[in-house]
C-alpha positions as CSV (number, residue, x, y, z in Angstrom):
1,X,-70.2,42.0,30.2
2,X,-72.2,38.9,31.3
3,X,-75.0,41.3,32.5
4,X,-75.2,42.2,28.8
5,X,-75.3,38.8,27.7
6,X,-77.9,37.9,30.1
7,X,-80.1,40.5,28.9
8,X,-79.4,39.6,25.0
9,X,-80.3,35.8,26.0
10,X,-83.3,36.7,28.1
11,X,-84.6,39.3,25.1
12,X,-83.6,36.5,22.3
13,X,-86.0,34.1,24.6
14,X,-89.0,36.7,24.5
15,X,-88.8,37.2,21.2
16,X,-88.7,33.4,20.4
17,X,-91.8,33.2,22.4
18,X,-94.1,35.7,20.7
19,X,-93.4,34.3,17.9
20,X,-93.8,31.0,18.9
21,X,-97.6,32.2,20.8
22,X,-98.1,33.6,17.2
23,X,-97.7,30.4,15.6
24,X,-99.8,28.4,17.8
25,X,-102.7,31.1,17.9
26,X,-102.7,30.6,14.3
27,X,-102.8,27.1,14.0
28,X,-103.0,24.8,16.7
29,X,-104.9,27.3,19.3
30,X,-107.8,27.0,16.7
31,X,-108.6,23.5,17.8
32,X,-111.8,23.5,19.9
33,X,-110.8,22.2,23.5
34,X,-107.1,21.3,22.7
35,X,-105.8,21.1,26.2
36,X,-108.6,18.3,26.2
37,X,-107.6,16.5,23.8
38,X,-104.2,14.3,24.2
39,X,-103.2,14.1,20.4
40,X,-103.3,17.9,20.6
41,X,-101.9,18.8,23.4
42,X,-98.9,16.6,22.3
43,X,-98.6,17.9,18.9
44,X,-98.5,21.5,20.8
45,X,-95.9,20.9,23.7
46,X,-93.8,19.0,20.4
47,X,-94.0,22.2,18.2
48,X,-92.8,24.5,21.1
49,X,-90.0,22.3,22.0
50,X,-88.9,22.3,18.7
51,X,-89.7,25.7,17.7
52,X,-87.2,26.4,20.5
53,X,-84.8,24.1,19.5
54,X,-84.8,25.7,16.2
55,X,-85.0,29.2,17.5
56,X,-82.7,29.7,20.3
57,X,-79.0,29.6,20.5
58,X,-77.0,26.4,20.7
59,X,-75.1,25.1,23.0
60,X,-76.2,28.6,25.5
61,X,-80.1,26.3,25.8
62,X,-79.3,22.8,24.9
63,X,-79.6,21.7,28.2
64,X,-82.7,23.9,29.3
65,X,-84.6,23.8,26.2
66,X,-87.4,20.8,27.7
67,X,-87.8,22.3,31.2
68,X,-88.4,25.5,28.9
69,X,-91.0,24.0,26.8
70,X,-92.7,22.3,30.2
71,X,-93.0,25.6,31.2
72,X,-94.1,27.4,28.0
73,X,-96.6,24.7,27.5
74,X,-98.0,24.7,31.2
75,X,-98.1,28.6,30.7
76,X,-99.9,28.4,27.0
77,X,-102.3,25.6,28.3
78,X,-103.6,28.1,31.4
79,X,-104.2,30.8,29.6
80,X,-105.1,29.5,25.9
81,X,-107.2,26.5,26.4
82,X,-110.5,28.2,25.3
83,X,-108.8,30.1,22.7
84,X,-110.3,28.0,19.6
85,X,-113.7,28.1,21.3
86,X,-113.4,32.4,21.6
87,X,-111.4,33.1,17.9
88,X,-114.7,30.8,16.5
């Protein structure tokens, strides 16, 4: 039973996610050299945090939810930070 819950919490995580990569391609991703600019790259790692926040189940993240959004962000700024520059 908790193997089946793992897997439901790990699949409600990814799911989250593309949605929230979805989101950011769309809006904030379009900004030319974001990861370069500090006012953007905080307005991003804000909006994940609280996209997760929002998105995922409470209390089962509450206390993960920022080392998640480190991570996401980290992850996001590696492989997105030309992604304005490319979708122009």
């Amino acid at each position: 039973m908790a193997r089946k819950f793992r897997i439901k919490k790990k699949q409600k995580l990814k799911e989250a996610t593309q949605k929230l990569l979805e989101r950011l391609k769309n809006n904030e991703f379009k900004v030319d050299h974001w990861t370069e600019k500090i006012q953007t790259a905080s307005a991003v790692r804000k909006v994940i945090e609280d996209y997760l926040f929002e998105k995922l189940p409470s209390p089962s993240y509450d206390d993960d939810i920022s080392t998640k959004a480190d991570i996401l962000f980290n992850d996001f700024k590696v492989r997105y930070a030309d992604y304005g520059v490319m979708a122009a």
